[in-house]
C-alpha positions in Angstrom: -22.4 3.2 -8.2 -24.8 0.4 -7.7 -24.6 -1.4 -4.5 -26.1 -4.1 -6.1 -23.1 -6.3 -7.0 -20.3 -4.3 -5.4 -17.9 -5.2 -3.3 -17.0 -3.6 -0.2 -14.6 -0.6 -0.6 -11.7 0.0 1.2 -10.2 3.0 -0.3 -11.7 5.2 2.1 -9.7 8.2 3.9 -7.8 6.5 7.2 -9.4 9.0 9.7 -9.9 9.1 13.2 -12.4 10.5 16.0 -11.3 13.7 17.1 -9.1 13.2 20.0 -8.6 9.4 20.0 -6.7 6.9 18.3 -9.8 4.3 17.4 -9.4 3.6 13.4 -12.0 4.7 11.3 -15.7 3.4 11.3 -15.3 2.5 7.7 -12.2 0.5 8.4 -13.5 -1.1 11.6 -16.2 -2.3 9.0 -14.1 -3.7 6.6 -11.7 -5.8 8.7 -14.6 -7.3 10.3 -16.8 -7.6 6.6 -15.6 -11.5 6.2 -16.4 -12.6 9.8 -19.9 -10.7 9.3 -23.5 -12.4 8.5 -25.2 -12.2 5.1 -27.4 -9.5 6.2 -25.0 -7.2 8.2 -22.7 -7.8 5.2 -25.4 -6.0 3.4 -25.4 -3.2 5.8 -21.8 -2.8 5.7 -22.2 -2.5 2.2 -24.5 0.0 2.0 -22.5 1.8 4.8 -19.1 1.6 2.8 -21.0 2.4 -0.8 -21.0 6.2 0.0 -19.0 6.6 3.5 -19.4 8.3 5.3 -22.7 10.1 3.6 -24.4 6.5 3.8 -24.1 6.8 7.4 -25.3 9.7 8.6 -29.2 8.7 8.7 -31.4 7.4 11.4 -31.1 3.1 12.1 -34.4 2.3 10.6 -33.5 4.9 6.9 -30.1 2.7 7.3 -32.2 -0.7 7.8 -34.8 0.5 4.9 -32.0 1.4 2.5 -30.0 -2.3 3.5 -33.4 -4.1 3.0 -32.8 -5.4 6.3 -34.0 -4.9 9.8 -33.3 -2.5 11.8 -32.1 -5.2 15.4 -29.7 -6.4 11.9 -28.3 -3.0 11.8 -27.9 -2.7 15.2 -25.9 -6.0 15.6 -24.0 -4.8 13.3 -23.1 -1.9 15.1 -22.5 -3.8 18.4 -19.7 -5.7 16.7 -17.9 -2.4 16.1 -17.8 -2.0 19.6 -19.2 1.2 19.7 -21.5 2.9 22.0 -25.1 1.6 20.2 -26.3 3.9 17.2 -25.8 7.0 18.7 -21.9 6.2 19.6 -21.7 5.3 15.8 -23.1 8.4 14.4 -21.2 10.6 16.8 -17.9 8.7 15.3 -19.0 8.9 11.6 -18.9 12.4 12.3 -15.5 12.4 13.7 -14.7 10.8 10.5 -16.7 13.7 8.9 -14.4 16.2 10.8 -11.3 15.3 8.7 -13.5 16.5 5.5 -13.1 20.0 6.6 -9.5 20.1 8.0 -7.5 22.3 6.3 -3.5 20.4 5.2 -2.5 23.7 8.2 -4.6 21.3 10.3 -3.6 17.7 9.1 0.4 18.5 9.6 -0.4 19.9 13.2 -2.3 16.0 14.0 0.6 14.4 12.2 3.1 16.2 14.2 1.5 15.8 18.0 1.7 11.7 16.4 4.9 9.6 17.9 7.3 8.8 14.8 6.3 5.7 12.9 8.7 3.0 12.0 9.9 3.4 8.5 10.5 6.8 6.2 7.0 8.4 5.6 8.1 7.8 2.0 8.0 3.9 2.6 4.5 4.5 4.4 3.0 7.0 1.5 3.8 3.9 -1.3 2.9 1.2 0.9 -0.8 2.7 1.4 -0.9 4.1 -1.8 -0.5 0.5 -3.4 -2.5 -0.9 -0.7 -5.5 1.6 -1.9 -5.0 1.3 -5.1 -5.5 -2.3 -5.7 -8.5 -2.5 -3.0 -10.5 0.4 -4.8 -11.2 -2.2 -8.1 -14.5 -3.7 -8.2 -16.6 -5.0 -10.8 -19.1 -1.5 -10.9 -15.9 0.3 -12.0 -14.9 -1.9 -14.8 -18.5 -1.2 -16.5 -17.9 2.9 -15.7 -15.1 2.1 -17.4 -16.2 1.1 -20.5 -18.8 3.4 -20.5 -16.6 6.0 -20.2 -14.2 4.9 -22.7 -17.0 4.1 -25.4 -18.2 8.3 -24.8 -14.7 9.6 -25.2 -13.9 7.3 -28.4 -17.5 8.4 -29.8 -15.5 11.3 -32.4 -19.0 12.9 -33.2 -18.8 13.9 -29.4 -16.9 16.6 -28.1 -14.8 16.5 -25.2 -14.4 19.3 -22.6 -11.6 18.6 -19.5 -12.4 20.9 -16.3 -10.0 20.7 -12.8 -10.8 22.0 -9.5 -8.5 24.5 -7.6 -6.2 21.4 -7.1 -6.7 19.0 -9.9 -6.3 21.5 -13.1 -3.3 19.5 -14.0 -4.8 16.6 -13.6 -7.5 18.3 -16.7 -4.7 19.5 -18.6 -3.0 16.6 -18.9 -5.9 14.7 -19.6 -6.6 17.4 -22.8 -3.2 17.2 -24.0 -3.3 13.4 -24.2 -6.9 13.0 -25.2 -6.5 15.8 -28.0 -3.3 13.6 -29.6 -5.4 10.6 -30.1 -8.8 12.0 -31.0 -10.0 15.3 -32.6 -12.0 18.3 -30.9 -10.7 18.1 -27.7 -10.2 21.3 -25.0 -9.5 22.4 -22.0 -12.0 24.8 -19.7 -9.5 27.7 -18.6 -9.7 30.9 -17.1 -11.4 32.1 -14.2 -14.9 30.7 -13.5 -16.8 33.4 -13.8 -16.2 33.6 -17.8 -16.9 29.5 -18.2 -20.5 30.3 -19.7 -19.1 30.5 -23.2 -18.0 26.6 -22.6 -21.6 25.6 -21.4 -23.3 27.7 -24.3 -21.5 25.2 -26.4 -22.7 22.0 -25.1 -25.5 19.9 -25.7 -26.3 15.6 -26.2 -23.1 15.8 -28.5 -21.0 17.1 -25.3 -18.6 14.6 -22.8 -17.2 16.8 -19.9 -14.2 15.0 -18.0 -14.2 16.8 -14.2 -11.8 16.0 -11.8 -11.2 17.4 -8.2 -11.1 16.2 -4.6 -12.3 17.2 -1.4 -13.2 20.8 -0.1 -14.4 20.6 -3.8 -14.5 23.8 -6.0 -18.0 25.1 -5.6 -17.7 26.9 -9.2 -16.6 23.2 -10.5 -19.5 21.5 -9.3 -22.5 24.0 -10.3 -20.5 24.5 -14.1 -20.3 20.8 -13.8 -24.0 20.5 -13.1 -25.0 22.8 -15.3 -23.7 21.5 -18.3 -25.4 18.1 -17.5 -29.1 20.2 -17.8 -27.6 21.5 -21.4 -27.0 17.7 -22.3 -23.3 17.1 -21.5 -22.5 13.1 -20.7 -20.1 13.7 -17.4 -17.4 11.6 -16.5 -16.0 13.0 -13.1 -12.8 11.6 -11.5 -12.8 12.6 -7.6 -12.2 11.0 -4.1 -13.7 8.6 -1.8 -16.0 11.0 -0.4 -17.4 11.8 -3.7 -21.2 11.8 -4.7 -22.1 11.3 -8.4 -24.7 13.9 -8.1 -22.7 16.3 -6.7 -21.5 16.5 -10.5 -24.7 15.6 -12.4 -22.1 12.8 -13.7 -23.4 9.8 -15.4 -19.9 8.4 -14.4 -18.1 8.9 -11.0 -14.7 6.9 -10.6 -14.2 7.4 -6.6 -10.1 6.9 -6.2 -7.9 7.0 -3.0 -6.8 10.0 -2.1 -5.5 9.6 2.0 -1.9 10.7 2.5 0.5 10.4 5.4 1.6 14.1 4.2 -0.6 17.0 5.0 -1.7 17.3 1.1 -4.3 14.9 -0.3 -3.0 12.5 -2.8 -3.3 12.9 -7.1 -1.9 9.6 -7.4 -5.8 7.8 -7.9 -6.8 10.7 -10.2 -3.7 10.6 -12.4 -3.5 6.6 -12.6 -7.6 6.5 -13.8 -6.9 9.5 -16.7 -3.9 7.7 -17.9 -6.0 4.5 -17.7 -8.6 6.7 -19.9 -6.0 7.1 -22.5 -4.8 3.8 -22.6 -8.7 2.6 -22.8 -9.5 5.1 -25.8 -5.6 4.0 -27.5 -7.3 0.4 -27.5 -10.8 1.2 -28.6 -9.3 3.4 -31.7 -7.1 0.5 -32.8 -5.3 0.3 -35.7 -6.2 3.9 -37.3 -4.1 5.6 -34.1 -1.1 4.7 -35.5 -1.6 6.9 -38.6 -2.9 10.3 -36.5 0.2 9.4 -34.6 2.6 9.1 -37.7 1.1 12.3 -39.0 1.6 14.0 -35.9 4.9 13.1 -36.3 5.2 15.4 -39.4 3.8 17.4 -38.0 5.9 18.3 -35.3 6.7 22.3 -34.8 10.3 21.1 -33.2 13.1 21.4 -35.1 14.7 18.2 -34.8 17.4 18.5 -37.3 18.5 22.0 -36.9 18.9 20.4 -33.3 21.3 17.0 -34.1 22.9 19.4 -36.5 23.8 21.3 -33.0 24.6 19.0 -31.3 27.1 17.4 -33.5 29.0 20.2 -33.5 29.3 20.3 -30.2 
């Protein structure tokens, strides 16, 4: 993403240092982002742009990076009320702890917590909304049409790959993209056998990826790999999500922080069903007749089924 014209983001995972209760540095940062100066405000973006990866460097790569100086940065970190630089990197990497919990870990910490007013349901769509809404910025709505514009492009050919945890998220993306536009499919079976996908691709080739933290190792090198043959990737991951970490040309960074023990899909799902609607609207009018014809098409026997149930 370019920090250029991008707004601070606040769809970051709610964590906290290891054994206390102080919020997380990148929410400290942006409830404070309106009170700040112009020049820590660029620090704070540059800090929130790639959270908590932005942040672990030393002041003056921070400063340099921020086009800034480096007492700027340091204001800045004063105002968080932490314990000068070094106090902030050691709770960045509190933050970075929560990366590497295991949902084993996460309902442990959520159990030792006193019970919150309100069902966890209640909670889980309150922050979901909340995250939701805040994770829109300008930068996204041009990914987006780039993105859109690639998968409408029929002399391309699309591929749809999940991590560990997101294959539905890929399958459900193939099924939908393959009804509104030709050569369309789904990378399947174990890893080790997804060569015969990346012998395949080449300038002509969009790969969709999708996955969240405690990413799929295999995902990311295939994922990589078919960028060097050519591919255009769009990847669909989490707030901690790099876009070289998938070679992609695209990265849409959605919430994913849950109140349960499991990482939310809700981000991922909601941006592939925004891809569909994106490519319905770019096809226009000649939709309707693949649709019609699919109709016809259809392998259920939807007569031989009325006829049933009449009878009945």
């Amino acid at each position: 993403m370019s920090k250029k014209h991008a707004q601070p983001r606040t769809d970051q995972p709610e964590l906290s240092p290891t054994g206390a209760d102080s919020v997380a540095v990148s929410q400290r940062i942006t409830d404070l982002f309106e009170s700040l100066g112009r020049r820590e405000q660029d620090v704070a973006r540059e800090i929130l742009r790639q959270y908590p990866l932005s942040a672990l460097c030393t002041v003056s790569a921070l400063a340099e990076r921020s086009n800034v100086s480096t007492a700027t940065v340091l204001r800045l970190v004063q105002r968080l009320d932490l314990n000068g630089y070094g106090g902030f990197q050691e709770a960045v990497k509190s933050d970075v702890a929560r990366l590497l919990e295991t949902p084993l870990q996460r309902l442990s910490a959520q159990t030792a917590r006193p019970d919150q007013e309100g069902s966890l349901l209640s909670e889980l769509l309150n922050r979901t909304s909340q995250q939701l809404q805040n994770c829109h910025d300008p930068v996204m709505d041009a990914d987006f049409e780039t993105a859109t514009a690639l998968l409408a492009d029929t002399k391309n050919r699309i591929y749809c790959a999940g991590g560990r945890h997101s294959r539905h998220i890929a399958a459900l993306l193939t099924e939908y993209l393959g009804l509104l536009r030709p050569n369309v499919q789904l990378v399947e079976g174990p890893s080790e056998g997804w060569q015969r996908y990346l012998l395949e691709m080449n300038s002509r080739t969009v790969l969709c990826v999708t996955d969240i933290r405690r990413y799929q190792p295999s995902l990311l090198r295939f994922s990589n790999l078919a960028a060097k043959q050519g591919a255009r990737v769009i990847a669909i991951s989490d707030a901690w999500a790099d876009r070289h970490d998938f070679g992609a040309e695209v990265l849409f960074r959605m919430p994913s922080a849950s109140p349960s023990p499991i990482d939310s899909h809700c981000g991922q799902l909601l941006l592939a069903e925004a891809l569909i609607g994106g490519l319905a609207k770019k096809i226009g009018p000649p939709l309707q007749e693949r649709l019609a014809l699919g109709e016809t098409l259809s392998c259920v026997d939807t007569g031989a089924y009325n006829s049933q149930s009449e009878s009945t």
